[in-house]
Every structure is written in C-alpha cells, then in structure tokens.
Phi, psi and omega in degrees: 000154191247153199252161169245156182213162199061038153317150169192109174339113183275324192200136164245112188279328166303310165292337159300073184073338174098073185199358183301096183165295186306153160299143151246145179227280210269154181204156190197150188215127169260169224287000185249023145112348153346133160260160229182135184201138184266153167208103189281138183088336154292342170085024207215179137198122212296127183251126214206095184290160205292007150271011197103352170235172215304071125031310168177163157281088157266119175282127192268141185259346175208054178213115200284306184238102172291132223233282203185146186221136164222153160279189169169184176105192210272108181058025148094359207272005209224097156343066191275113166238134204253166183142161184315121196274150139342296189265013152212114159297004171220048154243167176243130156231156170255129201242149193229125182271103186277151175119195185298141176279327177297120163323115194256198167243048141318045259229004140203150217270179155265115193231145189275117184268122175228135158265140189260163141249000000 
C-alpha cells in the first residue's frame, strides 16, 4: 500500500473573497492541468492553475446555483454548467462557456443560454 505524501492547501476559500460559506459542489481539471470548481450559490466557477492560484472567474448569466460541469463540444474545448436557473428556481439550465477550456485572462465568459424543461 502507498503512503501520501506533500500534503498541501490547494485553495482557502475563507482567504479567497470571503467566500468559506458557498458550496463547492462540481470540479473538473482540463488537459492543462487548470482546475474548474463550481461555487454554488455565487453563480460562477473558479478557475485555479495547477499551482493554486486563481486564474479566472466564469460567469453564469442565467444560473443562480452552479451545481456541476463538463467539457464536452467540438475537442473538449467547451465548458457546460448545469445548476438552478435564476430566473425560475424550479427549473434546471445549461450555460455553455464556448471557446478555449484552458484559463485566459477573460475574466467573463460569454455564455451560450439552454434551457431545460
């Protein structure tokens, strides 16, 4: 059996905005080692380069509580986030972050709007 070892704080979120209170709910790491963390109830997910530090903000425009994300589209490049819509909570929508999946200095997305029923 293998031991772990270099344990370390990836993110504090409580030193991060003040934000220890929101959910982390869905995560995702794109091929370039970038982490993606939903922070449900902010409407957002946190982009985090593989040393830990913040990267970018993608904003959902019409998603209250971002839930869980995948990539997916055409070569993995397009970001899909599911969560509670704004503007009716007792529906689900999908907001699709188009473009490179890799952290830009973007700091909101453009987002493509679907709605579930």
């Amino acid at each position: 059996a293998g031991t772990i070892s270099n344990k370390r704080v990836f993110v504090d979120f409580a030193q991060l905005g003040n934000t220890a209170t929101t959910d982390v709910d869905g995560m995702r790491t794109d091929t370039e080692g970038n982490l993606y963390i939903t922070r449900n109830g902010l409407g957002q997910v946190a982009v985090f380069s593989p040393s830990g530090e913040l990267a970018m903000y993608i904003t959902s425009p019409s998603i209250k509580d971002v839930a869980n994300l995948e990539f997916g589209g055409e070569g993995g490049k397009d970001l899909y986030m599911v969560g509670m819509c704004s503007s009716d909570e007792t529906k689900g929508c999908v907001d699709v972050y188009s473009g490179s999946a890799v952290a830009s200095s973007r700091l909101v997305a453009v987002c493509q709007v679907l709605t579930m029923v």
